[in-house]
N, C-alpha and C positions, 0 to 999 in steps of 0.2 A: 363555511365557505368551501366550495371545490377548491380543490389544488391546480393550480397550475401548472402543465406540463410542459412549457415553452416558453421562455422569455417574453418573448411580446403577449403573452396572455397575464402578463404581472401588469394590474393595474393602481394608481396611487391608492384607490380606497381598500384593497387587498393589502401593500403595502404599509397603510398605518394601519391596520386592525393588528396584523400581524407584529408591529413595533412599539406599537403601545402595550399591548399582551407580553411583551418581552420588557415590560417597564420603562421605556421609551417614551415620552412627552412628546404631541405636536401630531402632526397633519402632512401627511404627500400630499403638493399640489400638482408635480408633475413627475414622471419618470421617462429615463431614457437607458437604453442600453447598447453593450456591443461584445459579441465573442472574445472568450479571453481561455490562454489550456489550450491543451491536443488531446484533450482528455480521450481515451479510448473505447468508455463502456457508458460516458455520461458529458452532457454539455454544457458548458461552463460558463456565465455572462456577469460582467459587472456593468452594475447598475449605478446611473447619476442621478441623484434625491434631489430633488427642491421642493421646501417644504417651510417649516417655521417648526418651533421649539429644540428640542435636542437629539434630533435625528441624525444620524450620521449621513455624509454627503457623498458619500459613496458607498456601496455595497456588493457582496458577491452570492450569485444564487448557484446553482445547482439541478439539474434536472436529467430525464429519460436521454440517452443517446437517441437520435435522429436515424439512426442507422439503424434498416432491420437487424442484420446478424448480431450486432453488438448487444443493440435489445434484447432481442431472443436469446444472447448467453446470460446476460443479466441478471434476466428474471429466472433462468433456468437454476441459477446458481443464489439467487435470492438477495443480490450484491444490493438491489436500490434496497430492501427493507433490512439488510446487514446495516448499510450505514447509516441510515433515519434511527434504527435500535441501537447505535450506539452514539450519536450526540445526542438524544432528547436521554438516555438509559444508563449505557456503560459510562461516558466517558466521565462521570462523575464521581466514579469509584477508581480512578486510576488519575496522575497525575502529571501525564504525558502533556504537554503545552498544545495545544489546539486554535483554531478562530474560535472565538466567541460565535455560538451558536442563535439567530433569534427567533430562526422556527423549521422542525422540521416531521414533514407531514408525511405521510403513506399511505397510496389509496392499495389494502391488499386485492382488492376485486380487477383493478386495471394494472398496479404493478407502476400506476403513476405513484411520483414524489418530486419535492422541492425540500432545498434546504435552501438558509438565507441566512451567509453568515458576516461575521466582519471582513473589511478587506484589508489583506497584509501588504496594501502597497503601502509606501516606496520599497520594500520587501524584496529579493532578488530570487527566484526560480533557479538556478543550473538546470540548465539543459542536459538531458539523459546522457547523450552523447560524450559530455564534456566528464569532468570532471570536480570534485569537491577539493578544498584545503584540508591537512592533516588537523588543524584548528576544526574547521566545520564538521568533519570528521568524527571529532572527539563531543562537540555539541551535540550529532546525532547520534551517537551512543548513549550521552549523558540525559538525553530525553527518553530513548530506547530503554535503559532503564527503568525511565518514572513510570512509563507503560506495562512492564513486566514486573516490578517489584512489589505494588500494592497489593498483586489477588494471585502471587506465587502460591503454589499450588492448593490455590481455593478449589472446595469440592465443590461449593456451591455453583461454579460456571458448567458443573456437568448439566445440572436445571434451564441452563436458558437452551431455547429450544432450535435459536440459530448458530448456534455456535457449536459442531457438527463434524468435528474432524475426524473421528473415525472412521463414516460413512464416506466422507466426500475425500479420504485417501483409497477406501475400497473402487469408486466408482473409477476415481484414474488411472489404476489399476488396472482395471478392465479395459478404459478405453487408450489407452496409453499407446498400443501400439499401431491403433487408427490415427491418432496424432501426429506421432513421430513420425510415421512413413509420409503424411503430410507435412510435416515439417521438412523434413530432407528434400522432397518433392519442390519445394517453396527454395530453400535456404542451402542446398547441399552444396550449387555449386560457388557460393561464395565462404564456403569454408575450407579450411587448407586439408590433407590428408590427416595432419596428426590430429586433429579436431573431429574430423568426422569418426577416427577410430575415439576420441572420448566417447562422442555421443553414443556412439555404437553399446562403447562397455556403460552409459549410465544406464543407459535403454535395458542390457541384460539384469545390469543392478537394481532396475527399479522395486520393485517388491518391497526390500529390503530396508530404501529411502526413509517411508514416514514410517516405521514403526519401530525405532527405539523407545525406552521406556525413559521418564525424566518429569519432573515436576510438570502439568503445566500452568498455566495461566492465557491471561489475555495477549493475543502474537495481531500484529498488523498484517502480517503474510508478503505485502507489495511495499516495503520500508525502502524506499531509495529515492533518489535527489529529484524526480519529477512531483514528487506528492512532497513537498518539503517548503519552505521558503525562510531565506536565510533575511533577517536585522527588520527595517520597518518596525512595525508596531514590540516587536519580540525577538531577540536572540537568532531562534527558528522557531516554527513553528509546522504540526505535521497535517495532511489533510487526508483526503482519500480513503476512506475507513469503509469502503464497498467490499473488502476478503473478509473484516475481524471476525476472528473466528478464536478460539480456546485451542494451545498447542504446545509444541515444545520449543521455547525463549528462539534458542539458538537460529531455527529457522530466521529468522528475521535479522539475526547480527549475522551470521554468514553472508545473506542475501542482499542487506546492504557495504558490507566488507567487499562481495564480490561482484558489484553492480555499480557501486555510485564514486570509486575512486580508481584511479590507474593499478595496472598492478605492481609494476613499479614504488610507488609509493604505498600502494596496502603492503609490498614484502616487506617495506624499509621500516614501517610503521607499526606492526602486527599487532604485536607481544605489547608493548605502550596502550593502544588504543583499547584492547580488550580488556589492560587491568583497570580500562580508568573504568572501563563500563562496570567490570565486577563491582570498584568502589564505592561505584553509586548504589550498587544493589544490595551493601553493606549495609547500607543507612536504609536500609529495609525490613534489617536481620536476616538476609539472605546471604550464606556464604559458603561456596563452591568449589569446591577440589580443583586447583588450575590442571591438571591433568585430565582428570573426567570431560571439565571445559573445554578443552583444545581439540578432544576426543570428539565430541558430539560439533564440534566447528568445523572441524572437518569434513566431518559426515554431514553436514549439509552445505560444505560449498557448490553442490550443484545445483543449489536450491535456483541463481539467478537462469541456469539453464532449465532448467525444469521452468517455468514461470511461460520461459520462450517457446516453449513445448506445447504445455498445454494452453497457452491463448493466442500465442501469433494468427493460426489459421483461424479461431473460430470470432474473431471481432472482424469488423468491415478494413481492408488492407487500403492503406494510404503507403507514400515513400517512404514519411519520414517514421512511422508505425513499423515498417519492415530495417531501415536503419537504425532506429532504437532495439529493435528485439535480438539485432545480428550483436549489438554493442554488448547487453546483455547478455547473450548468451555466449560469446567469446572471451568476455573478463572472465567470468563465471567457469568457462572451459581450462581457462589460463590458472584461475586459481586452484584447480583441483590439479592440475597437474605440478603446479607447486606444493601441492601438500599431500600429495601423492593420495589423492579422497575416495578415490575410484576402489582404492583397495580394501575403504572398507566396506563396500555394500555389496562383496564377494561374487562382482560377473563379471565375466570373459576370463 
């Protein structure tokens, strides 16, 4: 069958071929949909089934951003066939809590795909904006975990051929300070003086950012509360798997440390939250020098501003797209100068 790159090109008989093949019983007789997400690089619709047998009566797909630029970073970065290879591939071999996946396709000649997966309603979202619980918190660490402990530092993720991080630290590198000057350009003047001098010193520190040395494994890269959904069918559960890439842990627990809670509450909370992660990753046989740890946590608290850096400008700019990234990049900014992070990636 072609893939569908549009909601309204999802028809019933596409629909059962596809949920029967996923061992599904029964028949679509009708389908309806409606936008759901702010998703930024991809668009997001949950689907109403009517049908007969044991179809689910609701569902959530997945497809191409509408938006030229968003597209064009997409495919440039290879994010639709990152995450079709990893629900139909990776996410088998790690133990991170996901939707149940019932099919996900990839055309590489057009750069189309659909994924079609469970939906986590009654499930709660937090808004980027907002804030998580020290509870919720400690659940996305304790998933955070299940995703980095199975294929610590398996060599065999150097073979898969998207997962890339060497390269695609070298090329930000290069283009980083086309970015940046666009970012400022964008964002400067709603940043305070002491903020814009962070930026200033990550900007000189870049270099220095992605190339510590440290196990790696399987990293999400974008781990924070808009890609998440807290109770419904699960606990939480994480989605948005368009970065996964092979890297080092840390990235990903700084990033959601310095993005998806107040800081406030990440100071009061720190030291707690990070043993519970370690604990998990215990039950792995993974076990961590707390020093080394807080070392390499540091050093990537900028990770949430960096994220800001390089995608604010290059996806299609809506409000609340530019309000999330300033959120972002201000906890992120707030946390490195709690932790004084700046000083280790040795600029200004």
């Amino acid at each position: 069958m072609s893939i569908p790159s549009h909601p309204d090109q999802v028809t019933p008989g596409w629909l059962t071929e596809c949920l029967n093949r996923a061992g599904l019983e029964g028949a679509v007789s009708e389908v309806a949909w409606e936008n759901i997400g702010a998703g930024q690089v991809g668009e997001n619709a949950r689907f109403t089934v009517t049908g007969d047998g044991d179809l689910p009566a609701t569902l959530v797909g997945k497809f191409p951003s509408t938006n030229p630029l968003s597209r064009h970073l997409a495919v440039h970065l290879h994010n639709y066939a990152r995450e079709v290879f990893f629900y139909a591939e990776l996410s088998r071999t790690v133990d991170i809590r996901t939707p149940r996946c019932f099919a996900a396709e990839f055309d590489p000649g057009t750069h189309d795909f659909v994924l079609l997966m469970e939906d986590l309603a009654p499930g709660v979202q937090i808004d980027q904006m907002s804030e998580c619980s020290t509870d919720q918190a400690a659940l996305a660490l304790e998933e955070l975990a299940k995703l980095h402990g199975p294929r610590w530092g398996d060599a065999q993720l150097a073979d898969l051929p998207l997962l890339t991080p060497s390269r695609l630290h070298d090329g930000e590198v290069s283009a980083h300070p086309m970015l940046f000057a666009a970012f400022m350009q964008r964002y400067g003047e709603r940043l305070s003086a002491d903020q814009v001098a962070a930026v200033n010193r990550f900007e000189e520190g870049y270099p220095a950012y992605g190339k510590v040395e440290a196990p790696e494994t399987v990293i999400h890269i974008d781990y924070r509360l808009d890609n998440m959904m807290f109770g419904g069918p699960h606990p939480v559960a994480v989605f948005d798997w368009q970065s996964v890439n092979r890297g080092n842990p840390w990235v990903d627990v700084s990033y959601f440390m310095g993005t998806s809670i107040s800081p406030e509450r990440r100071a009061g909370n720190e030291r707690r939250l990070l043993n519970h992660y370690l604990e998990v990753l215990r039950s792995y046989g993974v076990t961590l020098d707390w020093n080394h740890g807080w070392t390499l946590y540091r050093h990537y608290a900028p990770a949430g501003l960096n994220m800001a850096v390089l995608v604010s400008t290059l996806v299609g700019e809506t409000e609340r797209g530019n309000d999330m990234f300033m959120a972002m990049a201000t906890r992120s900014i707030r946390m490195c100068q709690d932790l004084d992070a700046l000083e280790l990636l040795g600029g200004g």
